[in-house]
C-alpha positions as CSV (number, residue, x, y, z in Angstrom):
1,X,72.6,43.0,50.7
2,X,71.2,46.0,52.5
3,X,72.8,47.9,50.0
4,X,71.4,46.0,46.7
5,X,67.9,45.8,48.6
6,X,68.3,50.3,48.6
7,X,68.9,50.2,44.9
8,X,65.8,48.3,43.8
9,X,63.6,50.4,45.9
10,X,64.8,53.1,43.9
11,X,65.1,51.9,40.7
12,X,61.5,51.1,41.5
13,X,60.7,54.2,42.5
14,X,61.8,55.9,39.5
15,X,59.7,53.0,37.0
16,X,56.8,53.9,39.0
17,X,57.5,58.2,39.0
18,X,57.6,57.4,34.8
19,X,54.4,55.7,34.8
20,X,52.3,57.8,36.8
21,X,51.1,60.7,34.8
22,X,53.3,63.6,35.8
23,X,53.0,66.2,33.1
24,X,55.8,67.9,31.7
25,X,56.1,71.5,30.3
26,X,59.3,73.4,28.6
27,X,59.1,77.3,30.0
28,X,60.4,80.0,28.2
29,X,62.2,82.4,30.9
30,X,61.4,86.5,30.6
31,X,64.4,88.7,29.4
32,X,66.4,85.6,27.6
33,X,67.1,84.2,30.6
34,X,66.8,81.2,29.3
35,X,64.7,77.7,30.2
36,X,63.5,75.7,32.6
37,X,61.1,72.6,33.0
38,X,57.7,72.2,34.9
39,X,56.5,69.1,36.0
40,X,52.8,68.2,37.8
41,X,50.4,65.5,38.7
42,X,46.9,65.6,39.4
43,X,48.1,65.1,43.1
44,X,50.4,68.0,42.8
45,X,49.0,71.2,45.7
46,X,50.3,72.9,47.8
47,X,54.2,73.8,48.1
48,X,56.0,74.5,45.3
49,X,59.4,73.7,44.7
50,X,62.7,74.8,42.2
51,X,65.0,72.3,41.7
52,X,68.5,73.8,40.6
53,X,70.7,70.9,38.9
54,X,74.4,69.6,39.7
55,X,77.2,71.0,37.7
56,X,77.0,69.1,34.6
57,X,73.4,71.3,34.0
58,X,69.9,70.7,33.3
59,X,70.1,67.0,32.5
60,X,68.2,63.6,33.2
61,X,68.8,63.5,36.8
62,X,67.3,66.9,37.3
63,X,64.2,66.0,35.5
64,X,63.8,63.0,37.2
65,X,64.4,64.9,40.7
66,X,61.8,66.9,39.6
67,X,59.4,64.3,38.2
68,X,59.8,62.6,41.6
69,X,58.6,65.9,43.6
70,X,55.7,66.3,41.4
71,X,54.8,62.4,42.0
72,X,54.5,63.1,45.8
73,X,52.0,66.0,45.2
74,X,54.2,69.0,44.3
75,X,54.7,71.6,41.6
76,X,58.3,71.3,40.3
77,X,60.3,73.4,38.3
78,X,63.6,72.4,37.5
79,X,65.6,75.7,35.8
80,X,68.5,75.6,33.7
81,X,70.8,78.0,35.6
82,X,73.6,78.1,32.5
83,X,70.5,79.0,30.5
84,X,71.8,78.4,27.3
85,X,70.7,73.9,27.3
86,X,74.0,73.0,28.3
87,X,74.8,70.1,29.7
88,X,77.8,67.7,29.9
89,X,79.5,64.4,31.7
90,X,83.2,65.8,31.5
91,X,84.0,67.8,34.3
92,X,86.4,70.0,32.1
93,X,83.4,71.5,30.2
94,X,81.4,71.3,33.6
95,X,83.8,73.4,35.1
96,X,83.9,75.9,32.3
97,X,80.3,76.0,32.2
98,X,80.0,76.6,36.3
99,X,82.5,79.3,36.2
100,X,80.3,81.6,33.3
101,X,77.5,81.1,35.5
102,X,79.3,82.5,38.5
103,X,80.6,85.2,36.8
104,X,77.3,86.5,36.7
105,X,75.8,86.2,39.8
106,X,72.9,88.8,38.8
107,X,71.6,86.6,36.5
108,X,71.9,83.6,38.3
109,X,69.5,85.2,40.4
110,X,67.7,86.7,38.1
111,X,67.0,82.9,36.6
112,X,66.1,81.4,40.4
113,X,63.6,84.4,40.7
114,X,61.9,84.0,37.3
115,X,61.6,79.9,38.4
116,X,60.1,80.9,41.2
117,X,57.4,83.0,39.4
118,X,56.6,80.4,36.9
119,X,56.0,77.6,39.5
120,X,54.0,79.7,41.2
121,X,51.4,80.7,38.7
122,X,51.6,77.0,37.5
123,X,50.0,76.2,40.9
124,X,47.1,76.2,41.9
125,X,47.4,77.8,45.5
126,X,46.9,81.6,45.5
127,X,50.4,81.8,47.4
128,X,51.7,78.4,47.6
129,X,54.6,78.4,50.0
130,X,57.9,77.8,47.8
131,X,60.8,76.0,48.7
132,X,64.2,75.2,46.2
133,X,66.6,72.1,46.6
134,X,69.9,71.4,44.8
135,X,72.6,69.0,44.2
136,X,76.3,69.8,44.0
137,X,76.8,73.1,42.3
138,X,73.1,73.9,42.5
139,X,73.3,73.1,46.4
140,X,75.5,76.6,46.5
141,X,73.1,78.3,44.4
142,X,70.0,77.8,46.8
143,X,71.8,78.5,49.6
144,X,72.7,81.6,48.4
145,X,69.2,82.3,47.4
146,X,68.6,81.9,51.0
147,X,71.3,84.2,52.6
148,X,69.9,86.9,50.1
149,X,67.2,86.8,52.1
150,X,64.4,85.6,49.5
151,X,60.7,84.5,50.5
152,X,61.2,81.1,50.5
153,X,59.8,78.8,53.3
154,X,63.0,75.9,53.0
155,X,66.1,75.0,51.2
156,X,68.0,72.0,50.7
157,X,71.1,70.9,49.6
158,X,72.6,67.6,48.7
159,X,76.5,67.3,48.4
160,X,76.8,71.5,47.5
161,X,79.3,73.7,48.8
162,X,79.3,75.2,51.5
163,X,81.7,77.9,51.6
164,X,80.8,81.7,50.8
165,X,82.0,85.3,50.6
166,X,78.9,87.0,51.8
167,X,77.6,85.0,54.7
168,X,74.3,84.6,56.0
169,X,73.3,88.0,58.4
170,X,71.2,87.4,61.6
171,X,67.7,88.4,60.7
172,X,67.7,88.1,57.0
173,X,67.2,84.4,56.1
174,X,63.7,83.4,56.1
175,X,63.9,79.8,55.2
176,X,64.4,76.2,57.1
177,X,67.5,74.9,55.8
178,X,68.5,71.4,55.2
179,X,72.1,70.3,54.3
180,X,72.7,66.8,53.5
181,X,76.6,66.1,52.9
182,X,79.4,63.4,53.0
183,X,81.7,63.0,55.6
184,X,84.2,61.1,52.8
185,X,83.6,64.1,50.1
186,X,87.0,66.1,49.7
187,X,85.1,69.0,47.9
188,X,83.2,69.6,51.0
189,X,85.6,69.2,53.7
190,X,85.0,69.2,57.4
191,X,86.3,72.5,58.3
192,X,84.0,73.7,55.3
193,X,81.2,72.1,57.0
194,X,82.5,73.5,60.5
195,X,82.6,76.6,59.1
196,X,78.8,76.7,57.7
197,X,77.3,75.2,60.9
198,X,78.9,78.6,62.5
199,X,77.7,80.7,59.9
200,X,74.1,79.2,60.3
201,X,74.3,79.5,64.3
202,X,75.4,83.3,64.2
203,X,72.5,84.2,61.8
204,X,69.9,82.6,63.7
205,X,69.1,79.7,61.0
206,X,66.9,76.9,61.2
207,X,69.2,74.7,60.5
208,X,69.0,70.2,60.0
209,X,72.4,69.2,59.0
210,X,72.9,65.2,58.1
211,X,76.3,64.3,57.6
212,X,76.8,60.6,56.0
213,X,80.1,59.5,56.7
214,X,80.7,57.2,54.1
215,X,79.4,59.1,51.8
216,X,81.5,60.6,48.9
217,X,80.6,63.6,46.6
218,X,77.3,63.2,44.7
219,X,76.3,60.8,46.9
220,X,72.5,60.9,45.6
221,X,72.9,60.2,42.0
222,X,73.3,56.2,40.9
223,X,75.4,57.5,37.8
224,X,77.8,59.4,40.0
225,X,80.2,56.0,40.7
226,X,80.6,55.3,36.9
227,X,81.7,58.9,36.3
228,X,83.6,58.9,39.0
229,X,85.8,55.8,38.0
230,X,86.1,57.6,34.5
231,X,87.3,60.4,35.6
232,X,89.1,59.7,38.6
233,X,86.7,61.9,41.3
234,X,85.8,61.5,44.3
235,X,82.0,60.7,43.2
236,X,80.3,57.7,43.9
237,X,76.6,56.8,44.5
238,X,75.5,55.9,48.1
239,X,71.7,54.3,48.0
240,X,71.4,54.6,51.8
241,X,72.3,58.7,52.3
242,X,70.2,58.6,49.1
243,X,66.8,57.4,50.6
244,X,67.2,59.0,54.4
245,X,68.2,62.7,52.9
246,X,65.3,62.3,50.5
247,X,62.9,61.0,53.3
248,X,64.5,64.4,55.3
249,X,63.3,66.5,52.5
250,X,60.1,65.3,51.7
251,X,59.4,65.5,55.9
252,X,60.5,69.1,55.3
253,X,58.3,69.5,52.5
254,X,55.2,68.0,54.5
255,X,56.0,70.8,57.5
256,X,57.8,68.6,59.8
């Protein structure tokens, strides 16, 4: 019951995020770096925030991510980090698709970057304070953004890996980092976990970690159980981790 109860608040809250005005806007990205998609209200000011999409790519869910953010009074840009529109619900093809991206990791950032610039100008701050969030794959990329060391006032990830060759240094990440993952996800193991919350600790990171243990891999997406079952993953949508590692980012957000 408490579990149904979840589920209509947020099926709600995604009616109401459609009906409520938020503008939409396709960006082209300098230097063929491809796309991304910018999303405001009339209540959108102050931060700014890139949203960096699971592996599957720029789809639905990332827009409505997005959409949701500019709702509750920010500027969104949701970039497509394969660059090229595409997106899939076969984890073969997601896989292949990950794996390019990672294979050029200058471009990657070179795509983050230019996201970051066009949210920016799109507000209407003179230097709006930026933060970036991510599910699954893109939970690793704005990580990473972070232990590069790049102006950004927070990060959060949702069910992202972890793990990383070139850690976080002490001194050089600048951002408030949230990390929400799922004590029964086997693609982000314990030791994994462990291992990060060291990482953080050594660097001197402002670090909130919320660990759901119920929680399987892509915990925060209500299409994640059906694609799961179809392709026999680990993936399956949990409405309460959901709505508290939501509530965590917006507080983040607000400069709690």
């Amino acid at each position: 019951m408490r579990i149904g109860k979840w589920l209509l608040c947020f099926v709600g809250f995604f009616a109401a995020v459609a009906q409520a005005g938020v503008s939409e806007k396709k960006i082209v990205l300098p230097d063929n770096l491809g796309t991304a998609s910018l999303y405001q209200s009339e209540r959108s000011s102050g931060p700014v925030v890139v949203v960096v999409h699971e592996w599957w790519g720029l789809n639905d869910y990332a827009r409505k991510r997005a959409k949701m953010l500019a709702e509750a009074g920010y500027s969104a840009i949701a970039v497509d980090m394969y660059g090229t529109g595409k997106s899939t619900s076969h984890p073969k093809d997601a896989t292949a698709f990950m794996n390019a991206a990672l294979a050029e990791p200058e471009k990657m950032n070179a795509r983050f970057e230019a996201a970051v610039a066009a949210v920016k100008k799109a507000s209407s701050q003179t230097s709006p304070k930026v933060y970036a969030i991510g599910y699954c794959f893109g939970g690793a990329v704005v990580l990473n953004q972070a232990r590069r060391g790049l102006e950004l006032a927070g990060v959060a990830s949702f069910h992202g890996s972890l793990g990383t060759e070139n850690k976080a240094e002490p001194g050089v990440v600048k951002a408030k980092v949230l990390v929400a993952t799922g004590g029964a996800d086997p693609m982000v193991p314990a030791e994994q976990v462990g291992n990060f919350v060291a990482e953080m600790s050594a660097a001197g990171v402002d670090l909130q970690l919320l660990s759901f243990p119920q929680a399987k891999h892509s915990f925060t997406n209500p299409g994640s159980t059906a694609i799961g079952k179809k392709h026999g993953l680990p993936l399956a949508y949990n409405a309460e981790a959901d709505q508290q590692s939501w509530s965590a980012l917006l507080r983040m957000l607000g400069g709690e």
